[in-house]
ChimeraX commands (.cxc) that place a marker at each C-alpha (Angstrom):
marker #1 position 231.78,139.33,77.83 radius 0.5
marker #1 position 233.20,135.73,77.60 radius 0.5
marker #1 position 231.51,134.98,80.83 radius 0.5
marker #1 position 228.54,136.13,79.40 radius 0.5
marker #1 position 228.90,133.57,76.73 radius 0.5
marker #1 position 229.31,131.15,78.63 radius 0.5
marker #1 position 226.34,131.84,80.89 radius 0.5
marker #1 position 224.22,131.79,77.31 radius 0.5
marker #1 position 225.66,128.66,75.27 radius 0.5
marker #1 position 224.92,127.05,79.03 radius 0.5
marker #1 position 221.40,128.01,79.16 radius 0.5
marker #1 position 221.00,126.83,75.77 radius 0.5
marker #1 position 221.83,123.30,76.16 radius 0.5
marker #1 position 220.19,123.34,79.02 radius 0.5
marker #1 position 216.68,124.63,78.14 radius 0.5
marker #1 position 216.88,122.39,75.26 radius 0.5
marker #1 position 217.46,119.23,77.23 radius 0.5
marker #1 position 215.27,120.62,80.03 radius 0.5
marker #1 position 212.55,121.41,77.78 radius 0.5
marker #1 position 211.78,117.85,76.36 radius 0.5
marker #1 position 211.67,116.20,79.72 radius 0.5
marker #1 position 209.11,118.61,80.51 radius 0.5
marker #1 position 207.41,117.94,77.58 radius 0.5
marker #1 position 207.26,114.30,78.20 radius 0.5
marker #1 position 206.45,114.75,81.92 radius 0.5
marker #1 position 203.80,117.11,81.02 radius 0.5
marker #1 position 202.71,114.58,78.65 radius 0.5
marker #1 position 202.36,112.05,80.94 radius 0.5
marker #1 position 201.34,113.97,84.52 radius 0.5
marker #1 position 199.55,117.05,83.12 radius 0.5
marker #1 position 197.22,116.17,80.62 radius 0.5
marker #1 position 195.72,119.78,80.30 radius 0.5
marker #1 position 198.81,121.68,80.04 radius 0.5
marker #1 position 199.71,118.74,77.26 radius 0.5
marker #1 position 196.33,119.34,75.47 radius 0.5
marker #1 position 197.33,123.46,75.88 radius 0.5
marker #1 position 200.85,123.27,73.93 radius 0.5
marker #1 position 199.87,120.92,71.79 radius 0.5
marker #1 position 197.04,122.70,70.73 radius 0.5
marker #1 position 199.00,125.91,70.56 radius 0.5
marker #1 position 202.03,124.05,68.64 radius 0.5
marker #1 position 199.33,122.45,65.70 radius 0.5
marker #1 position 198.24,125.94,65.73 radius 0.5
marker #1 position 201.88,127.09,64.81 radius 0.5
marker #1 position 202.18,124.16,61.95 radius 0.5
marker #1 position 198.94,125.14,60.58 radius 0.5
marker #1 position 200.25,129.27,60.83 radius 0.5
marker #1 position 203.44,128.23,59.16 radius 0.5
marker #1 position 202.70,125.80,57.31 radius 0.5
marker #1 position 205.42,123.33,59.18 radius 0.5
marker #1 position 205.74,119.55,57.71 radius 0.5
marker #1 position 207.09,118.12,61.24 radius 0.5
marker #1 position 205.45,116.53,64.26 radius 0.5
marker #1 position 203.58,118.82,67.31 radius 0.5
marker #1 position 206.09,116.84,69.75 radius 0.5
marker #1 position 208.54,119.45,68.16 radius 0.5
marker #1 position 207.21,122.64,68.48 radius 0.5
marker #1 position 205.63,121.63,72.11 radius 0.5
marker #1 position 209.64,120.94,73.13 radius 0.5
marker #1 position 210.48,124.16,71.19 radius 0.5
marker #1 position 207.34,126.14,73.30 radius 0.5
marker #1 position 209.30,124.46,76.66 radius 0.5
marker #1 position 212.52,125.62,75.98 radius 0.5
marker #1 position 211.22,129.05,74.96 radius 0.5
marker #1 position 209.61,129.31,77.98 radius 0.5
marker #1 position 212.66,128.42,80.30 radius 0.5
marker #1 position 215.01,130.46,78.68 radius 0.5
marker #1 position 212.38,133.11,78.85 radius 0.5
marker #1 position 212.73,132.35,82.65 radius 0.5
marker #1 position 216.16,131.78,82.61 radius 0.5
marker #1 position 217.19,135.68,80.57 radius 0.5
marker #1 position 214.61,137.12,83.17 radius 0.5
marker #1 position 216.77,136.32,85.96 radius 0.5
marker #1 position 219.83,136.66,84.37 radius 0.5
marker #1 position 218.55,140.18,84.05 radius 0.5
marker #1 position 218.18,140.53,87.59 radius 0.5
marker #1 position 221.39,139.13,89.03 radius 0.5
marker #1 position 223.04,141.92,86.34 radius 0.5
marker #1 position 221.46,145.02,86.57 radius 0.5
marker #1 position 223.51,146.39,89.40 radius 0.5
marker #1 position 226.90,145.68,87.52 radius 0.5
marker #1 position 225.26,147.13,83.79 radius 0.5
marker #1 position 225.12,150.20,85.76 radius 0.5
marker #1 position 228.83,150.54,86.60 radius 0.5
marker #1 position 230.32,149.22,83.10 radius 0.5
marker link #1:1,2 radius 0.2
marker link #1:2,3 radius 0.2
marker link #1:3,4 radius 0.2
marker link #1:4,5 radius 0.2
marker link #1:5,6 radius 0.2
marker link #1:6,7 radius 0.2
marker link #1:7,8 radius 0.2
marker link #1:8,9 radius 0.2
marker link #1:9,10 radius 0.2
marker link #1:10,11 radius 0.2
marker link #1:11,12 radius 0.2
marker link #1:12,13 radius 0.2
marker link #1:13,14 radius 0.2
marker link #1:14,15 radius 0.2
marker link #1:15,16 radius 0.2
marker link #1:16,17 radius 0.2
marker link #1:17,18 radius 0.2
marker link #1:18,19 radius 0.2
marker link #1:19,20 radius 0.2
marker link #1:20,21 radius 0.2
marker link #1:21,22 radius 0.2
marker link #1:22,23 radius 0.2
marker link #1:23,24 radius 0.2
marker link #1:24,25 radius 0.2
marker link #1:25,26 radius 0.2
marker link #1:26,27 radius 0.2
marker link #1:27,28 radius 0.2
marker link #1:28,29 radius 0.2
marker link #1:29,30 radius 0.2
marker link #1:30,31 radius 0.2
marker link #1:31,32 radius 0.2
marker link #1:32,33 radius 0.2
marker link #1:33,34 radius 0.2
marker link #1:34,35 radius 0.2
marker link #1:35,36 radius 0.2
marker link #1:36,37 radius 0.2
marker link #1:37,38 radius 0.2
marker link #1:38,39 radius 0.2
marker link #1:39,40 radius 0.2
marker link #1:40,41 radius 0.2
marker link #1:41,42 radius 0.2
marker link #1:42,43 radius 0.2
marker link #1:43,44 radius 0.2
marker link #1:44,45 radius 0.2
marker link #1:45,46 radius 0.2
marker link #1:46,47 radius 0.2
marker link #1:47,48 radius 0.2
marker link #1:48,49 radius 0.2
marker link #1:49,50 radius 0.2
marker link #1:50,51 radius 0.2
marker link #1:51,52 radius 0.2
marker link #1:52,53 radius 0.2
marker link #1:53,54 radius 0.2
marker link #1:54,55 radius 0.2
marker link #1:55,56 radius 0.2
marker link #1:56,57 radius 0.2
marker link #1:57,58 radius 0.2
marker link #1:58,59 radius 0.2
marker link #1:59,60 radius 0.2
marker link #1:60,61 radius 0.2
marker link #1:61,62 radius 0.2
marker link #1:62,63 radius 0.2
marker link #1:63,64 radius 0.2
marker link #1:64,65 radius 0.2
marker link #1:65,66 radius 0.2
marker link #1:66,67 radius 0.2
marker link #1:67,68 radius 0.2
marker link #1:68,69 radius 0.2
marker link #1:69,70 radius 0.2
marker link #1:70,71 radius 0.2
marker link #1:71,72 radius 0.2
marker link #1:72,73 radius 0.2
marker link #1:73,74 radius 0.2
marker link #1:74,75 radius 0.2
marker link #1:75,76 radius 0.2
marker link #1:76,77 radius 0.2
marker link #1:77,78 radius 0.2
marker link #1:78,79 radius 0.2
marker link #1:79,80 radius 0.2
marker link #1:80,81 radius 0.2
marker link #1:81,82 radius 0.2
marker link #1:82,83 radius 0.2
marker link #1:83,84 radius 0.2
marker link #1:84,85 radius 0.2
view
C-alpha cells in the first residue's frame, strides 16, 4: 500500500505542475483548445459562483485531465496483481 502512495502523492505533484505548462502552452500554440477550457472554466465560475480568475480552473481542468490519464493507466499496469491480493 505504501507504494501505492507513493505512486499517488507522485502523480499529484506532477499533474499539478504538468497541468499549468499545458495551460500556458495551450494558451499560446492552441488557441481553440484555449478558447474550449476557458470557456468551459467561466462556465464553472458562473455554476459556482467562484470569485477567482479562469487561468485557475483551466490549470485545475489540465490536471484533472492528466490524472484522469494517469489513474487510467495505473489501472492497467495493476489489474493482474488486484487479482492475486
Amino acid at each position: 500500500m505504501k507504494k501505492h502512495g507513493i505512486s499517488h502523492g507522485a502523480a499529484l505533484l506532477v499533474c499539478t505542475i504538468t497541468s499549468a505548462l499545458l495551460a500556458d502552452v495551450a494558451r499560446r500554440n492552441v488557441p481553440i483548445l484555449d478558447n474550449i477550457v476557458t470557456t468551459i472554466s467561466t462556465s464553472v465560475i458562473n455554476l459556482f459562483h467562484i470569485q477567482c480568475d479562469p487561468t485557475y480552473i483551466n490549470i485545475l481542468i489540465y490536471a484533472t485531465i492528466l490524472a484522469t490519464i494517469w489513474g487510467i493507466a495505473f489501472s492497467f499496469m495493476h489489474s493482474d496483481k488486484s487479482d492475486r491480493e
